[in-house]
C-alpha angles and dihedrals in degrees: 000000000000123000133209122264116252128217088244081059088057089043095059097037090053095039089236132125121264089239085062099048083056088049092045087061101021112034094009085178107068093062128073119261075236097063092025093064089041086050090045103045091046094049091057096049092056087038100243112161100184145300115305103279085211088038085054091036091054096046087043104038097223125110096198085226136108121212124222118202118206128197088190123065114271095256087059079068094066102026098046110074096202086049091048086052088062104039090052092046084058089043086052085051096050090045101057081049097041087238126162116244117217125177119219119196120219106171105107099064100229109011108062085046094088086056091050098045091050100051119142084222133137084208152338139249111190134196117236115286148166130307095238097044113140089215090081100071096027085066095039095052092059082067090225118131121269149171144191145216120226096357156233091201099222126169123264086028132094125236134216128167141101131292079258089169083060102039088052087057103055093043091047088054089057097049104042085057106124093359121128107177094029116181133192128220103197142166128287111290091224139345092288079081090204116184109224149123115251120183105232100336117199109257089210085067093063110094077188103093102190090056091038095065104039086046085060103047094049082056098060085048097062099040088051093053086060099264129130115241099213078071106055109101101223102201103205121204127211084225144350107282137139088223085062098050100053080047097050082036089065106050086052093054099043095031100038107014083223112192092193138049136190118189134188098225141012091245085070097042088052086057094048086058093054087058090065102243101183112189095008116126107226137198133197134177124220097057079229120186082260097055091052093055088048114053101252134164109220149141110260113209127158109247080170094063095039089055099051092040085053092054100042085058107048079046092051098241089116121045090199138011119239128232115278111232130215141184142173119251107213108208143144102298090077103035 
């Protein structure tokens, strides 16, 4: 049985030292074009094709691969358009630093936390999650850097994301204009993910952060337009979908005739068009290809550029990450 030939093998049949030949395919300045063609010639006559990535991985301790921890299934990655922004803002990261891309699922509690432990990974960036997620602590406890989009905010763990209480509010004070019975679709409260319609719920009961601050800042908005919250239907999905939003949709308009209604993504406010709203002002969040065709009022932030700015600095390419900006985007969904 034939065995594989070693770097010592390319060494003696170059006449060079072992330490060249690992310049020659690891620092490949530091060794003369001489000693460099001999290394390589004799490399391609035993059929040696470079030194053991995972032997090198293990000597060194770097993986040369950034996780990417995900709350949704992995299909939710590729389906979803404001996932795939910031997937492909971490692929353009790992690009610029020829580093290895790995999704991680997180969306079983408990089950998926022995994967994520066990990464051959230099780092994580994770999408936004739950307060009481164990993975917290299981990714802070390797020691390696990592951030985080959306939050929560968890010690030992960077944060970037947008000011999203503020910005629900802007965006709220936009769309309640005129309403009189205004109604929210938002994100799940928590992973049970339970699909129901709640009068005026408490934002600081969502473990989820993301709903919990844009919960929060539609709720000053109507109470500064003179509403009272404990009357505000908050229609709650299972997931973002635009299937979810023309269903929860429905139940506002028959239920609650609502004339106005906030979402918490575009994805949702899509959904609220299908159901053939007709004279309902409408808000979404994402400021997505689809909104802009079709006329929607959103806030417009660059999950792109917060992706990419999240890998670059668990990779170190970045000492410290900027602020991620946000605006509101006034069309036709609100005139």
């Amino acid at each position: 049985m034939s065995t594989r030939p070693t770097m010592a093998d390319v060494a003696r049949a170059a006449g060079v030292s072992t330490m060249s030949v690992s310049y020659t395919y690891n620092q490949p300045g530091r060794v003369s074009g001489s000693t460099r063609d001999r290394v390589l010639a004799a490399a391609s006559e035993l059929g040696y094709t470079g030194p053991h990535r995972a032997a090198s991985s293990l000597r060194s301790g770097k993986t040369n691969n950034l996780g990417v921890v995900l709350t949704e299934k992995l299909t939710y990655s590729f389906e979803n358009p404001e996932a795939r922004a910031f997937l492909s803002g971490i692929a353009e990261a790992c690009l610029d630093t020829d580093t290895g891309l790995v999704l991680l699922p997180n969306s079983r509690i408990g089950v998926d936390l022995d994967r994520i432990r066990d990464a051959h990974v230099d780092g994580f960036v994770l999408w936004t999650t739950v307060a009481d997620d164990p993975v917290l602590d299981i990714i802070t406890a390797t020691g390696k850097p990592a951030c985080i989009q959306g939050g929560p905010r968890h010690p030992g763990i960077e944060f970037i994301g947008i000011d999203d209480a503020s910005a629900a509010h802007a965006i709220g004070t936009i769309g309640l204009d005129g309403a009189r019975r205004p109604a929210i679709i938002s994100f799940p409260r928590d992973r049970d993910r339970i699909a129901e319609t709640v009068l005026g719920p408490e934002p600081e009961n969502a473990t989820f952060p993301v709903t919990a601050a844009r919960l929060a800042g539609y709720r000053r908005a109507v109470v500064e337009y003179g509403l009272g919250w404990e009357q505000i239907p908050v229609a709650f999905v299972p997931t973002n979908a635009r299937a979810e939003g023309a269903a929860a949709a429905r139940t506002l308009l028959d239920d609650y005739r609502a004339d106005a209604i906030l979402c918490t993504s575009d994805d949702l406010a899509l959904g609220v068009l299908d159901a053939g709203a007709s004279g309902v002002a409408v808000t979404g969040w994402d400021d997505s290809e689809a909104a802009g065709a079709a006329g929607l009022t959103t806030v417009a932030q660059s999950l792109y550029d917060q992706g990419r700015n999240a890998a670059r600095w668990v990779l170190g390419s970045l000492s410290a990450l900027p602020q991620a900006e946000w605006s509101v985007v006034v069309r036709g969904s609100t005139r």
